[in-house]
C-alpha positions, 0 to 999 in steps of 0.5 A: 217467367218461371213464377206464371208457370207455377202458378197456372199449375197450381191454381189447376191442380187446386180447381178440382175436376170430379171424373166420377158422376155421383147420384145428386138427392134434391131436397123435399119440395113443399109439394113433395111434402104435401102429397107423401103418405106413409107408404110413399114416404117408406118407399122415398126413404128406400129410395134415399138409402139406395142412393146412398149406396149408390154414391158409396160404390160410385166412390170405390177406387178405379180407374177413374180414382187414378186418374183423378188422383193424377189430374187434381189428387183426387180432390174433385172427386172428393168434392164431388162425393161429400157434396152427394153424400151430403145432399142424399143425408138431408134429403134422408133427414127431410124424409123421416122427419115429415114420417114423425110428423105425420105418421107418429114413428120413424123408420126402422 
């Protein structure tokens, strides 16, 4: 009786349930790299940064880190953030490599 019990809360506590909303980057579509020219791409890559920043003061403790902590130990929102961090890096990467391909020099 004892062992579905432990079970059930195991597998709860290991599911992961993000209570924060973290800014999701898509890729670079074929049509999005078709159209950008350099200034559009300097503003697009503006805009990777801000939503960097986004994901990182989304990610600051609060009231939602603790409860988060108390339902999973945080491991949702942990999940949650490195995958918006790492979507919003390719993202980043996709857009300053089209800027050295068509307009010969990265971003500063």
């Amino acid at each position: 009786m004892l062992k579905p019990a432990v079970l059930f809360t195991t597998l709860m506590l290991l599911s992961g349930c993000a209570l924060k909303q973290y800014p999701q980057s898509p890729k670079v579509s074929d049509e999005e790299a078709q159209t950008y020219n350099c200034a559009a791409l300097d503003q697009e890559i503006a805009k990777s940064h801000s939503v960097q920043q986004q994901i990182d003061k989304t990610g600051e403790f609060d009231a939602l880190s603790v409860i988060g902590f108390i339902g999973d130990f945080g491991i949702g929102n942990g999940i949650a953030k490195a995958s918006a961090n790492k979507h919003a890096t390719a993202r980043l990467n996709q857009l300053e490599q089209l800027k050295m391909a068509r307009c010969g020099h990265a971003a500063a």
